[in-house]
C-alpha positions, 0 to 999 in steps of 0.5 A, a space after each residue: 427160303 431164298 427170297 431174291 430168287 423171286 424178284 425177277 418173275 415178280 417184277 414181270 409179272 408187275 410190269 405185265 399187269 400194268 401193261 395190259 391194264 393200260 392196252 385195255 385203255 388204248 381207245 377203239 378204233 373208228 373204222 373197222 373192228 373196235 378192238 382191232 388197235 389192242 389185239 397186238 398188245 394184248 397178244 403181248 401182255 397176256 404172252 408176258 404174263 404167262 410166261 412171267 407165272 411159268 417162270 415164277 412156278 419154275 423158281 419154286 420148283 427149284 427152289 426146293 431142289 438146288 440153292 441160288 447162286 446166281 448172285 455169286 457172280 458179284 463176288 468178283 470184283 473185276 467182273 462186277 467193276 467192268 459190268 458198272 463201266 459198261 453201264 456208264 459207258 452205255 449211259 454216256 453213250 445214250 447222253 451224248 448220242 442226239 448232241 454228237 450224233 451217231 457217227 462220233 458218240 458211237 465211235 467214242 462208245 465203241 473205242 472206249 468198250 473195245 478198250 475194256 474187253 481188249 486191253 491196251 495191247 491191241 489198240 490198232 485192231 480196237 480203233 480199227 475196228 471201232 471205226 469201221 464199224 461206225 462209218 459202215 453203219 452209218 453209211 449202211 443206214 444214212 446212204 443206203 437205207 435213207 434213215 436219218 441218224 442225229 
């Protein structure tokens, strides 16, 4: 029995109690229909979990049906290594995002992932594109939309 496959479903099904165990500790509300603050999040909650069990009694399902290789991706090795940079880059991104700001972190962010999937060869479509990118959605959101960005 393949045990990996269970990891998932069981790790949302953690996640799904302990979210509904803290909605039920949300504090009633003063005014109006006590209860009315959880009924959202336990709308959420009990939608996880039960979606979390449905996928779980589907992986038992097919467990008995067809062998997991999922994790099979992981035998290529550029794959696996442009998944990790990605993951560092997403991770730089999300450090210096509030000391840079929006406008420069996403521009380094978006240059340095375009420069991954694209290759060195289009570099004048990469920069191009990070920044037009950048500036139009800082304008979108700073100018048109008055959100206030870092």
């Amino acid at each position: 029995m393949n045990v990996i496959r269970y990891i998932v479903p069981s790790i949302l099904i953690v996640v799904a109690i302990i979210y509904l165990v803290l909605t039920f500790n949300l504090p009633e509300s003063k005014v109006g229909n006590p209860t009315a603050a959880m009924n959202y999040p336990l709308l959420i909650g009990f939608s996880l979990l039960g979606l979390s069990i449905i996928y779980l009694i589907n992986e038992v399902v097919r467990a008995k049906k067809e062998k997991f290789t999922a994790y099979n991706i992981f035998a290529d090795k550029e794959l696996t290594l442009h998944v990790v940079i990605i993951l560092v880059l997403s991770l730089g991104y999300t450090l210096i995002f509030e000391t840079v700001g929006f406008l420069i972190s996403t521009l380094i962010f978006l240059t340095a992932l375009l420069f991954l999937v694209n290759g060195k060869k289009k570099w004048i479509l990469n920069i191009v594109v990070a920044v037009l990118f950048s500036f139009l959605s800082w304008y979108a959101f700073s100018e048109l939309l008055g959100v206030s960005l870092p």
